[in-house]
BAMARTI-200360 format. One line per field, with one value per atom (N, C-alpha, C): residue in three letters; chain; atom name; y, x, z. Coordinates in Angstrom, 1 decimal. Example, Ala and Ser with C-alpha at 12.3 -4.5 7.8 and 13.67 -1.06 7.14 Angstrom:
2
res ALA  ALA  ALA  SER  SER  SER
chain A  A  A  A  A  A
atom N  CA  C  N  CA  C
py -5.7  -4.5  -3.3  -2.2  -1.1  0.0
px 13.2  12.3  13.2  12.8  13.7  12.9
pz 7.8  7.8  7.8  7.1  7.1  7.9
//
This chain:
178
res UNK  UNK  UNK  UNK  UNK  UNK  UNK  UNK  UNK  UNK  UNK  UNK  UNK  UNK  UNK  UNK  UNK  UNK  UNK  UNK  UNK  UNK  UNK  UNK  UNK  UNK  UNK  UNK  UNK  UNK  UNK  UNK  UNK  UNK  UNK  UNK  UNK  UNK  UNK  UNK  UNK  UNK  UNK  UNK  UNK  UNK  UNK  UNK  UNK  UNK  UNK  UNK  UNK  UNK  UNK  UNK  UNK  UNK  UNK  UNK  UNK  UNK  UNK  UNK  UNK  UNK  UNK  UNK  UNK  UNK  UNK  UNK  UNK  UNK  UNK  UNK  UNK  UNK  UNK  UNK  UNK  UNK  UNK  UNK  UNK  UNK  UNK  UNK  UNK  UNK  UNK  UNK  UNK  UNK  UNK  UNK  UNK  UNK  UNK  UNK  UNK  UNK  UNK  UNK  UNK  UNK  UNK  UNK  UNK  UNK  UNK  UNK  UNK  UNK  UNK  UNK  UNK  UNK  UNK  UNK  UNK  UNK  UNK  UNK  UNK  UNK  UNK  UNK  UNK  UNK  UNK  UNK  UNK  UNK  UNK  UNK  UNK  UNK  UNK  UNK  UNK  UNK  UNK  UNK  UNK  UNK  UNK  UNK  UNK  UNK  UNK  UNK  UNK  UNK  UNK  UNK  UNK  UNK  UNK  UNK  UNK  UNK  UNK  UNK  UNK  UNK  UNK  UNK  UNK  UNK  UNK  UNK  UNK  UNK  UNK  UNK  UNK  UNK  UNK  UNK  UNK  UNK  UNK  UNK  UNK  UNK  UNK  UNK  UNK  UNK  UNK  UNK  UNK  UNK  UNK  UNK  UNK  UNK  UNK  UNK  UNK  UNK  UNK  UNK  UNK  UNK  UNK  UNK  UNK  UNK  UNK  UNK  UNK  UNK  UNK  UNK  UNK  UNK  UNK  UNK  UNK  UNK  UNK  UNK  UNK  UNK  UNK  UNK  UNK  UNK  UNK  UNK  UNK  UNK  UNK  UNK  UNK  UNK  UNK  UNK  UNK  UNK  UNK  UNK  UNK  UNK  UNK  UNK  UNK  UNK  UNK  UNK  UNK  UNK  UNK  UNK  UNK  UNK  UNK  UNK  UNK  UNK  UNK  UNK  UNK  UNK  UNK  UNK  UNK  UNK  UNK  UNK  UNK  UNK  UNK  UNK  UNK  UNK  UNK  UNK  UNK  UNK  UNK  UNK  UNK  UNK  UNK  UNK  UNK  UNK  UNK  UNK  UNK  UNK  UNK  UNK  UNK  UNK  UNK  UNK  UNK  UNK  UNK  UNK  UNK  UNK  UNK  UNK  UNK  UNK  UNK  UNK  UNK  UNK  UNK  UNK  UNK  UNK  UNK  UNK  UNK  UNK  UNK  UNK  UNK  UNK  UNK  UNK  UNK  UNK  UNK  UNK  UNK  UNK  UNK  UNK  UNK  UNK  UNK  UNK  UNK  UNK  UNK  UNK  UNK  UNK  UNK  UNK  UNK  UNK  UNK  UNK  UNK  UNK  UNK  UNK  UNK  UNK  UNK  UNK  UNK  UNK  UNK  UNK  UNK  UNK  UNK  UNK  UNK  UNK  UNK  UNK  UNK  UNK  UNK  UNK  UNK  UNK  UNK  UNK  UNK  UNK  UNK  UNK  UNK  UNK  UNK  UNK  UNK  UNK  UNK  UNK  UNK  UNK  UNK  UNK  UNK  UNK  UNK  UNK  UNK  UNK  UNK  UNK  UNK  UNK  UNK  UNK  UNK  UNK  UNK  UNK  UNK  UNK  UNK  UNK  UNK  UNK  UNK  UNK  UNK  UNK  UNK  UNK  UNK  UNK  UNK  UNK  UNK  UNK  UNK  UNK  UNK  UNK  UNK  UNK  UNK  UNK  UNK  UNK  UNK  UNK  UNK  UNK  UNK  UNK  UNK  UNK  UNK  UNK  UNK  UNK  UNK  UNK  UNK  UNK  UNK  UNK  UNK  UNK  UNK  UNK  UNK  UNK  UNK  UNK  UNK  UNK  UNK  UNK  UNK  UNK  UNK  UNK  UNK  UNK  UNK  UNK  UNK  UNK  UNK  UNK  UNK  UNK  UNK  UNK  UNK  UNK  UNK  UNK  UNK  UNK  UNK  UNK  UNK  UNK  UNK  UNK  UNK  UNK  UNK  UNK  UNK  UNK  UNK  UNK  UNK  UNK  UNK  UNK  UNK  UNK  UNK  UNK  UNK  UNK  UNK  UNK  UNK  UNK  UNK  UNK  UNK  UNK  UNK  UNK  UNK  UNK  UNK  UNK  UNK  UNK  UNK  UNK
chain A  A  A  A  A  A  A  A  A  A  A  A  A  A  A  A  A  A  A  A  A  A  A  A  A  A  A  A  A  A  A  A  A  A  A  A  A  A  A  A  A  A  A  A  A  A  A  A  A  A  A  A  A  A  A  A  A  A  A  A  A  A  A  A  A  A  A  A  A  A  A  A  A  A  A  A  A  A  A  A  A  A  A  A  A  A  A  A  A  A  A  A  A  A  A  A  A  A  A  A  A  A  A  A  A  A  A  A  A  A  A  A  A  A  A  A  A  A  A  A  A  A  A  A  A  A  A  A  A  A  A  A  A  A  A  A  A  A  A  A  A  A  A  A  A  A  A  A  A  A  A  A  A  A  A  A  A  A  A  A  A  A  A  A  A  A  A  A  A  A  A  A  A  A  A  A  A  A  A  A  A  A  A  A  A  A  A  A  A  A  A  A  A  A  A  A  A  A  A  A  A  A  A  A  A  A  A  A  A  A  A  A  A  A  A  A  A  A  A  A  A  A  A  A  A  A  A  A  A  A  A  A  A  A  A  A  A  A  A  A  A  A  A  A  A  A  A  A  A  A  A  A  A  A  A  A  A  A  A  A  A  A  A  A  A  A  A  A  A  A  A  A  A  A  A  A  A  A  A  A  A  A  A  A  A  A  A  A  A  A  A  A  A  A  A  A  A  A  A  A  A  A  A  A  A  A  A  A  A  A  A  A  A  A  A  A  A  A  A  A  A  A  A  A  A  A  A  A  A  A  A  A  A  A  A  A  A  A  A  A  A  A  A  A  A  A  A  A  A  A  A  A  A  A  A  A  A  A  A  A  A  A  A  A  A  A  A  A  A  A  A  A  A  A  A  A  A  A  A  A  A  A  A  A  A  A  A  A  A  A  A  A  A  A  A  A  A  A  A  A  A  A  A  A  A  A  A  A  A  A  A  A  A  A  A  A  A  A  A  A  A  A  A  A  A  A  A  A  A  A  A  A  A  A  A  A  A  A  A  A  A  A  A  A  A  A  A  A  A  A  A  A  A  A  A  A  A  A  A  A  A  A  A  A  A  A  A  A  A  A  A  A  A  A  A  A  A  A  A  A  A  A  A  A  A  A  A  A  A  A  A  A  A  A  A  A  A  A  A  A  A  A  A  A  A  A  A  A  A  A  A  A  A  A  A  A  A  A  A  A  A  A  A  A  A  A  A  A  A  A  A  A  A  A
atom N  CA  C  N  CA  C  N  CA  C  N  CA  C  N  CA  C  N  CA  C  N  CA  C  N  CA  C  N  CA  C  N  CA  C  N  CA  C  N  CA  C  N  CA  C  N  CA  C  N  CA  C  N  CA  C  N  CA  C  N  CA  C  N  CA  C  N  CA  C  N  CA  C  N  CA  C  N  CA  C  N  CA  C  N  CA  C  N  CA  C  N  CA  C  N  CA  C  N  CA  C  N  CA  C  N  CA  C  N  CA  C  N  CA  C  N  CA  C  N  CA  C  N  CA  C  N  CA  C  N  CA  C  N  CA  C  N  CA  C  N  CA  C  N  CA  C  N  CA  C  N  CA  C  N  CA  C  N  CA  C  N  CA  C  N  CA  C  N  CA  C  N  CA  C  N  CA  C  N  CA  C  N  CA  C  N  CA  C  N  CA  C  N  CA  C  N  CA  C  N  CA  C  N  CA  C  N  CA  C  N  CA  C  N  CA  C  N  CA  C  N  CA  C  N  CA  C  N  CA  C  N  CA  C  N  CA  C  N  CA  C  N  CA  C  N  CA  C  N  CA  C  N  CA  C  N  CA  C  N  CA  C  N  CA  C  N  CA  C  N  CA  C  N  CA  C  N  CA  C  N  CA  C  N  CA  C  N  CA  C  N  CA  C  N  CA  C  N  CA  C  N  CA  C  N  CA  C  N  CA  C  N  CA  C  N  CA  C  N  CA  C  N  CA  C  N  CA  C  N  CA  C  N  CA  C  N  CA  C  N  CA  C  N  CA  C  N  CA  C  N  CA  C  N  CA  C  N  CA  C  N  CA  C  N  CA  C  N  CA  C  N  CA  C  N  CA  C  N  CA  C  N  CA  C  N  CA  C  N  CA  C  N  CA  C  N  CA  C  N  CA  C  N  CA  C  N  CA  C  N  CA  C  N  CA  C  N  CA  C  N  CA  C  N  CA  C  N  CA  C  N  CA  C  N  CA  C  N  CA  C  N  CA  C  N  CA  C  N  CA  C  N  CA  C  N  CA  C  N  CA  C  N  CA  C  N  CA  C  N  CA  C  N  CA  C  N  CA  C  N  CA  C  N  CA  C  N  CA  C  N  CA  C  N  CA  C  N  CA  C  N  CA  C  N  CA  C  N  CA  C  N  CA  C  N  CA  C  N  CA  C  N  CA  C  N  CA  C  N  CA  C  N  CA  C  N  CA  C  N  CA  C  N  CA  C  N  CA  C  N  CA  C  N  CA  C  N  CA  C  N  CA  C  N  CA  C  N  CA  C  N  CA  C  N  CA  C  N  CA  C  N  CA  C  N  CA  C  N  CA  C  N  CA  C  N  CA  C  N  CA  C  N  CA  C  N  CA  C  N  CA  C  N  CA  C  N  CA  C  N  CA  C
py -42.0  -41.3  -40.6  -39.6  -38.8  -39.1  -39.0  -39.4  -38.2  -37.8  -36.6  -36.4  -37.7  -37.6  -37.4  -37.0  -36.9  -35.8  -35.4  -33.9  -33.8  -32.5  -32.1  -32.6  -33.0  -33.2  -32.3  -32.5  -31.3  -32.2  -31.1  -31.7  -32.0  -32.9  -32.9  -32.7  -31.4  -30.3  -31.5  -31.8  -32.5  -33.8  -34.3  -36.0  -36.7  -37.8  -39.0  -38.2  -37.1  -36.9  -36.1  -35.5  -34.8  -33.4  -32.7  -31.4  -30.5  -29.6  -28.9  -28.1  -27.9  -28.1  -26.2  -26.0  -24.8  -24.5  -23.3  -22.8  -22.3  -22.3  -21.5  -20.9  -19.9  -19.1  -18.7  -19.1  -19.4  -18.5  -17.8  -17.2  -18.0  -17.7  -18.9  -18.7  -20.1  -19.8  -19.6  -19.0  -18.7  -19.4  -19.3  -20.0  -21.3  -21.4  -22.5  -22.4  -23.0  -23.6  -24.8  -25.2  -26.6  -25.7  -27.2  -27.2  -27.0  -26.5  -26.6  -28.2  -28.4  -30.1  -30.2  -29.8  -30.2  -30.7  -31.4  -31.3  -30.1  -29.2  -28.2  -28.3  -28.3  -28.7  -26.9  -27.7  -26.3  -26.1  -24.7  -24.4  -23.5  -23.7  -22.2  -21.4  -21.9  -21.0  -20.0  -20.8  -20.4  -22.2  -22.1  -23.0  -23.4  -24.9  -25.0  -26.6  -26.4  -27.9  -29.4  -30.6  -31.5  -32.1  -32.9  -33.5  -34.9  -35.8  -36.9  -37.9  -38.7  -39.5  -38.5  -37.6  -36.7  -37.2  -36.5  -37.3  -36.4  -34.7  -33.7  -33.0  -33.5  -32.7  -31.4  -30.4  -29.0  -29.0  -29.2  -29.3  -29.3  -29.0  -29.5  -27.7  -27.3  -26.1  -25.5  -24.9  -24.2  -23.7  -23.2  -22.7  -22.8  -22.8  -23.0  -22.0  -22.7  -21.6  -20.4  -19.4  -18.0  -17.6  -18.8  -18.1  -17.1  -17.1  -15.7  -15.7  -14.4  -14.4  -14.0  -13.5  -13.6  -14.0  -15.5  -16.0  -14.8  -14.9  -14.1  -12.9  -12.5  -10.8  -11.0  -10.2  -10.5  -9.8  -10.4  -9.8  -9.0  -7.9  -6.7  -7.7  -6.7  -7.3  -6.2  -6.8  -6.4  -4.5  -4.2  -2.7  -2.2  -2.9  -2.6  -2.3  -2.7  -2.6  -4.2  -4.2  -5.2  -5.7  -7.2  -7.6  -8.3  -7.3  -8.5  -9.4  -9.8  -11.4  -12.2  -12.4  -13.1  -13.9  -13.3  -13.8  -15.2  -15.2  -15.8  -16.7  -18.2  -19.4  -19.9  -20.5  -20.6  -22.5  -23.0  -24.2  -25.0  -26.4  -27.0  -27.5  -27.5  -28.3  -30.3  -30.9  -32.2  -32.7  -32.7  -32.9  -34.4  -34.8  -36.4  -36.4  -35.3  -35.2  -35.1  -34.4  -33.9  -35.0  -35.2  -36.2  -35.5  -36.2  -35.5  -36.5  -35.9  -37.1  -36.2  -38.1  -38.3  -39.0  -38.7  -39.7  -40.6  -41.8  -42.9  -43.7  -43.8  -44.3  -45.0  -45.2  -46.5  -45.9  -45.4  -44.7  -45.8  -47.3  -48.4  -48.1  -47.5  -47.5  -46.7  -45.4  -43.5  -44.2  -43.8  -43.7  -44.6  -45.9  -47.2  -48.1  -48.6  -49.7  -50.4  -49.8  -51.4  -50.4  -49.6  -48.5  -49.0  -50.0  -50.8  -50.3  -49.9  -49.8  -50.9  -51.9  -53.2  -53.0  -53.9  -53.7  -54.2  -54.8  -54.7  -54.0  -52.0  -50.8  -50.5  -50.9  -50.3  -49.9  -49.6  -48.9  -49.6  -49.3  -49.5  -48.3  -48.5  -47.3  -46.8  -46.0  -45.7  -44.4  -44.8  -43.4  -42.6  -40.9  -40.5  -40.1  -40.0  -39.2  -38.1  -37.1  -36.6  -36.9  -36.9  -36.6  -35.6  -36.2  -35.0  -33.8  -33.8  -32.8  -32.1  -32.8  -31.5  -31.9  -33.0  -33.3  -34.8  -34.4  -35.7  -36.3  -37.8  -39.3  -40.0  -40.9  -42.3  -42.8  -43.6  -44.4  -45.8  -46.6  -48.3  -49.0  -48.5  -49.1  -48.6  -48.1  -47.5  -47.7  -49.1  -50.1  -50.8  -50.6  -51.6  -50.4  -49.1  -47.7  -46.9  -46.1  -44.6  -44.3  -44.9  -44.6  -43.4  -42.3  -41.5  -41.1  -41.9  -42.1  -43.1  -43.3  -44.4  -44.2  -45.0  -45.2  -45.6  -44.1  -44.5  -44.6  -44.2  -44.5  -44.4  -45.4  -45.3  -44.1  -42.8  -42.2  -42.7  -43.4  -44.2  -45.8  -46.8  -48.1  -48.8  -50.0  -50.9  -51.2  -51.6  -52.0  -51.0  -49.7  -48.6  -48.1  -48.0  -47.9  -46.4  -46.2  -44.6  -43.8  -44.5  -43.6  -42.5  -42.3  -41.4  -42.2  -41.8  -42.6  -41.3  -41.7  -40.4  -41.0  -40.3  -40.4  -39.5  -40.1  -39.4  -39.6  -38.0  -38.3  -38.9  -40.1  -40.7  -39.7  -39.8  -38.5  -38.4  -39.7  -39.7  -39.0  -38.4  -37.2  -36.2  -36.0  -34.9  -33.4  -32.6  -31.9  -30.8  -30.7  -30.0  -30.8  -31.7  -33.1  -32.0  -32.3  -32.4  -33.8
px -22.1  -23.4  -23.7  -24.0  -24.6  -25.5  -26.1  -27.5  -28.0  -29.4  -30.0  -30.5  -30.7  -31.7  -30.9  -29.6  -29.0  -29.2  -29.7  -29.8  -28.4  -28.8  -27.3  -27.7  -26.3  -26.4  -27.0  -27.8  -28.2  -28.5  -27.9  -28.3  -30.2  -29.9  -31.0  -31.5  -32.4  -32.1  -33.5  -32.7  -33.5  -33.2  -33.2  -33.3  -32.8  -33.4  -33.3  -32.9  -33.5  -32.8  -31.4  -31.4  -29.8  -30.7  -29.6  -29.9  -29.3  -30.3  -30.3  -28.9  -28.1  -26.8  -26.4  -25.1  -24.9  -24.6  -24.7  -24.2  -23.1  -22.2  -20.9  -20.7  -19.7  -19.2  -17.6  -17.0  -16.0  -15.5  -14.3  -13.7  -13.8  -14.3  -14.6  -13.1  -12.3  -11.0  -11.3  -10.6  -10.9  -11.2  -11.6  -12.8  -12.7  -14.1  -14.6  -15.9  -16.3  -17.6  -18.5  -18.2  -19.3  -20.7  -21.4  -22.8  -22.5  -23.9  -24.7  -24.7  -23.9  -24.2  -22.9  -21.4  -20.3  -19.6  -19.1  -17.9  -16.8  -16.7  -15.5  -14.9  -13.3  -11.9  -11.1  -10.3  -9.1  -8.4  -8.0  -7.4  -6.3  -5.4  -4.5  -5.5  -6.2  -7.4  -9.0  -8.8  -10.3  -10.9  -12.0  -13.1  -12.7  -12.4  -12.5  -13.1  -14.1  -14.6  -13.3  -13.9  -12.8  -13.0  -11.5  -10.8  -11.3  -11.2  -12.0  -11.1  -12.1  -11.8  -11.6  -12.2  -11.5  -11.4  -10.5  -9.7  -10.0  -10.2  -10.4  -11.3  -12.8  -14.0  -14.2  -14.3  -15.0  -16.3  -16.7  -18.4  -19.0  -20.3  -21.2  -21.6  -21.3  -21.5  -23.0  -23.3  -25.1  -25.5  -24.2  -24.5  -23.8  -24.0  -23.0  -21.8  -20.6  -19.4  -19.6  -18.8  -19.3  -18.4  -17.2  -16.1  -15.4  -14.9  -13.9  -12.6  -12.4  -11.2  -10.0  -10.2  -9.0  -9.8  -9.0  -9.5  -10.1  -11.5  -11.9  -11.9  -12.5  -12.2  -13.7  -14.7  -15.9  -15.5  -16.2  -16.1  -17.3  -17.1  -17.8  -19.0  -20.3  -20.8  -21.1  -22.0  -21.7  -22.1  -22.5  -22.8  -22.1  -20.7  -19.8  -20.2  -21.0  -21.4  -20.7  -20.1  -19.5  -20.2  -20.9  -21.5  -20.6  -20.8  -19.6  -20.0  -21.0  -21.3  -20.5  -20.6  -19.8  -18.7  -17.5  -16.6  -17.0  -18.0  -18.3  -18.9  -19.0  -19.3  -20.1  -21.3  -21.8  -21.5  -22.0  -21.5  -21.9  -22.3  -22.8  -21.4  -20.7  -20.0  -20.4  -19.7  -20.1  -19.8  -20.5  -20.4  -20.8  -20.4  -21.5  -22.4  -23.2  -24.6  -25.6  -24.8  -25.7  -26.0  -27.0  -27.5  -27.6  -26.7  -27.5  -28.2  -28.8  -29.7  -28.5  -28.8  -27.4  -28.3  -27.8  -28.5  -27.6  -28.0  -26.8  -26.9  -25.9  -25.4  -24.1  -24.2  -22.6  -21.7  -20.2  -19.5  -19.0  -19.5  -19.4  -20.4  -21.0  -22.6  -23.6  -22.9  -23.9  -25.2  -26.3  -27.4  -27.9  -27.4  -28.4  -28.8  -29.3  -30.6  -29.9  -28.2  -27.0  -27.0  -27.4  -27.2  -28.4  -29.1  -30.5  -30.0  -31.1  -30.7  -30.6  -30.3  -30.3  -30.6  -30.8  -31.3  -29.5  -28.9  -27.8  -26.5  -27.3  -26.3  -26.5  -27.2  -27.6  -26.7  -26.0  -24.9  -23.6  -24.1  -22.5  -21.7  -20.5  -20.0  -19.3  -19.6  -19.4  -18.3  -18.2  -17.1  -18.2  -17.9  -18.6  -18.1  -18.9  -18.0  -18.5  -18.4  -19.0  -19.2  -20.4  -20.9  -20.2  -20.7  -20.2  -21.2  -22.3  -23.2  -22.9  -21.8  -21.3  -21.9  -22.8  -22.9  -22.6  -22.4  -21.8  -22.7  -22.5  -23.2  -23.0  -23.0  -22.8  -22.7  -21.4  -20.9  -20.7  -21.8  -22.3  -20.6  -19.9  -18.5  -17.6  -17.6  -16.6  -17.1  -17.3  -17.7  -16.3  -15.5  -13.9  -13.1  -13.3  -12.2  -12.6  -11.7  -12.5  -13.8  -13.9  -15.1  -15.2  -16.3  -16.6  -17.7  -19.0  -19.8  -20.6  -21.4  -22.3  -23.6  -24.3  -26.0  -26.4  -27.3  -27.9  -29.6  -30.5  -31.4  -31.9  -32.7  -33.2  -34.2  -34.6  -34.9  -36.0  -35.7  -37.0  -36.1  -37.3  -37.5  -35.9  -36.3  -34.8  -35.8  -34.5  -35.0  -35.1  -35.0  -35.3  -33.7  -33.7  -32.7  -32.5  -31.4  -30.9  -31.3  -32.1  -32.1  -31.9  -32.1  -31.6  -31.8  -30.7  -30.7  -30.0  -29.9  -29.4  -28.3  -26.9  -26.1  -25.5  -24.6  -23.7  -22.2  -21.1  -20.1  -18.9  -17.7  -16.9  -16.5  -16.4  -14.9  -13.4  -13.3  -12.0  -11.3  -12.6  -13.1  -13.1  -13.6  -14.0  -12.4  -12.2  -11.5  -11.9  -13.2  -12.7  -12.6  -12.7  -12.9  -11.6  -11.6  -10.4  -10.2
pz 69.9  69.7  71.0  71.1  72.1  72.7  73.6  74.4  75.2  73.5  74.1  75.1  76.2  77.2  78.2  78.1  79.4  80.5  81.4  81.8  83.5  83.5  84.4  86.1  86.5  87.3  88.2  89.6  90.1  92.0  92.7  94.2  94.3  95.4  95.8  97.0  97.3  98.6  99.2  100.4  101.6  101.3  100.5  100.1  101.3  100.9  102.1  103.4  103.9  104.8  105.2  104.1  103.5  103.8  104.2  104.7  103.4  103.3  101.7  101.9  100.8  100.8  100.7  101.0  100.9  99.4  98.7  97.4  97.6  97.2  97.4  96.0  96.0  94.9  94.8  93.6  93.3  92.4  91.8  90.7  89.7  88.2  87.5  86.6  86.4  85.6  83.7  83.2  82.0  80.8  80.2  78.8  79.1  80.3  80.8  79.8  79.6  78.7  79.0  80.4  80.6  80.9  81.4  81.3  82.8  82.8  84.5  85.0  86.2  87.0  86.2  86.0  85.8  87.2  87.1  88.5  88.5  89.8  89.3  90.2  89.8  90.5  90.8  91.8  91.7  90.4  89.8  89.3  89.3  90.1  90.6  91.3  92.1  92.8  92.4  90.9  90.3  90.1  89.5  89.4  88.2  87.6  86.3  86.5  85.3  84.8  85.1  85.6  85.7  84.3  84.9  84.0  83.8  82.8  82.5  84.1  84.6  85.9  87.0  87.8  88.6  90.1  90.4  91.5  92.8  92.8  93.6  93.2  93.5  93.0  94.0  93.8  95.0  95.0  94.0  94.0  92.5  92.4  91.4  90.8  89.8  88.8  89.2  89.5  89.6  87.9  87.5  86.2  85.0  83.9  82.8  82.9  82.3  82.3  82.0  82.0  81.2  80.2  80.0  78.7  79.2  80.1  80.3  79.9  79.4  78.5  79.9  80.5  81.8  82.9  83.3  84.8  85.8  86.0  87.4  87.3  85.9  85.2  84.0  84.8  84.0  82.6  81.8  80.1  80.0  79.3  78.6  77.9  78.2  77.1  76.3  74.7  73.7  73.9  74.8  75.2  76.2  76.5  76.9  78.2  78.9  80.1  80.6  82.1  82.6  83.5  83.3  84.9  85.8  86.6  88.2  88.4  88.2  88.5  88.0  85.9  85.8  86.0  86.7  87.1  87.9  88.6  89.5  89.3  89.7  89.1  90.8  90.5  92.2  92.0  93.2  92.9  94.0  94.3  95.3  95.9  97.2  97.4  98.0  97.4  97.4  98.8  100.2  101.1  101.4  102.5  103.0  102.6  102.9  103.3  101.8  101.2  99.9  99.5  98.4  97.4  96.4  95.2  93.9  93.0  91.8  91.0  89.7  89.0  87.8  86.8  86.0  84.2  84.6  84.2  83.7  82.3  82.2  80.7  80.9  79.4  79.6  78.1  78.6  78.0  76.5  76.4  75.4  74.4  74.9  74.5  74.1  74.2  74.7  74.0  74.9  74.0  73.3  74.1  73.3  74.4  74.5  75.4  76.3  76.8  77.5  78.9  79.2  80.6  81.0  81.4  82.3  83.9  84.6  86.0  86.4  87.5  87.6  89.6  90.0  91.5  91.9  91.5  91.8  91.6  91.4  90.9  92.4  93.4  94.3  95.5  95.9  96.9  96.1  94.7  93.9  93.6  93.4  93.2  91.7  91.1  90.0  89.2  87.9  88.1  87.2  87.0  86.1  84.8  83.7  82.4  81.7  80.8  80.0  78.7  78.6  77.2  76.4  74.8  74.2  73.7  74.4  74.4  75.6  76.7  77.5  79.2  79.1  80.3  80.9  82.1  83.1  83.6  83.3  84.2  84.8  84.9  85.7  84.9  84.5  83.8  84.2  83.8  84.3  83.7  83.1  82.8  83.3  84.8  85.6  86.7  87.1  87.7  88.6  88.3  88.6  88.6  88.2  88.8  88.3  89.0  88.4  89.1  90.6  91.1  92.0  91.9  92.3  93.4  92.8  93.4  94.1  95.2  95.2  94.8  94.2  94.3  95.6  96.0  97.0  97.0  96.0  95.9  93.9  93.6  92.7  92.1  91.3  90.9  89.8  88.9  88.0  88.6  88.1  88.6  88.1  88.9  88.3  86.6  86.1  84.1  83.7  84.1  83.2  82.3  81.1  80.3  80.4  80.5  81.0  81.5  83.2  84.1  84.8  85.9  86.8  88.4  89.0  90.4  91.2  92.4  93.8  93.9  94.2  94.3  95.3  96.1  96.9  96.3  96.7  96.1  97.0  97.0  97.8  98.6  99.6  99.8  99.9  99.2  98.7  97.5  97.0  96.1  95.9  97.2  98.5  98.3  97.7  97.3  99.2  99.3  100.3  102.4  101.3  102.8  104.0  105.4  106.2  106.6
//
C-alpha cells in the first residue's frame, strides 16, 4: 500500500549549522520520470534516478524528470518550440555538510502505524527506498544494510508514526566524495 503522506526529499539550507548547499546541474539521461527529492546517480555521464539500494549517490533531484526521448536533447513541446532548459536536471549534491529532511516509513509496512520514530533511530543509520507513488524514504527495515544515511536530528517528536527526521548522506555513498 502506498503511503500518501510521503513527501520528497529536500535539503535543508543552513540546518544544524550546515552551510546552504550548492545546486548543481546535470544533463538529464532519457525517459527519466522520478519525483522531485530522488537520489540521482551516473549514467554514462547524464543524471538518472537510482537504483533500488544505491551505492553512488551524486545528489538529491531539485526537480521532477522531464521524459526525454534522447539523453540531454530537450523535447519539442507541443508548439514545437524547444526549451533548453529541459535537458537539464538541477540537483543538490550530497556533501558532509548538507542536511536533508526524509519521510520515514517501513518498506514491510507502506503506510500503516509500524514506521514510529523511536529515540533510539537517533544517529542510526538507514537505507532508503521508493515508494510506489514515486518517492524516497527512510526505510526503518534497512536498519542491518543497505545503509545510506544517518539520523541526525528529529523533525516531528519521537512516537510519531511516519515522520520526518534530518538526515545526512554516508559518504561511502558519496558518488562525488575524493
Amino acid at each position: 500500500m502506498a503511503n500518501t503522506s510521503l513527501q520528497p526529499i529536500f535539503p535543508v539550507e543552513g540546518a544544524l549549522g550546515g552551510m546552504s548547499g550548492p545546486t548543481l546541474t546535470g544533463l538529464e539521461a532519457a525517459t527519466q520520470t522520478f519525483k522531485r527529492g530522488a537520489p540521482v546517480v551516473n549514467s554514462a555521464g547524464f543524471l538518472a534516478e537510482a537504483a533500488a539500494n544505491p551505492a553512488a549517490i551524486i545528489g538529491i533531484a531539485r526537480s521532477d524528470g522531464h521524459n526525454l526521448t534522447v539523453a540531454g536533447v530537450a523535447n519539442a513541446a507541443s508548439t514545437g518550440i524547444i526549451d533548453p532548459t529541459s535537458p537539464n536536471q538541477e540537483f543538490t549534491p550530497i556533501q558532509p555538510s548538507m542536511i536533508f529532511e526524509i519521510s520515514v516509513d517501513k518498506a514491510s509496512a507502506q503506510g500503516g502505524a509500524l514506521a514510529v520514530l523511536a529515540q533510539s533511530d537517533m544517529w542510526g543509520d538507514f537505507g532508503i527506498t521508493k515508494d510506489s507513488l514515486g518517492f524516497w524514504y527512510l526505510d526503518v527495515d534497512k536498519a542491518a544494510a543497505n545503509q545510506v544515511v544517518v539520523v541526525v536530528a528529529f523533525k516531528d517528536p519521537a512516537g510519531t508514526v511516519n515522520g520526518r527526521v534530518l538526515v545526512t548522506f554516508k559518504q561511502t555513498v558519496n558518488a562525488l566524495s575524493i
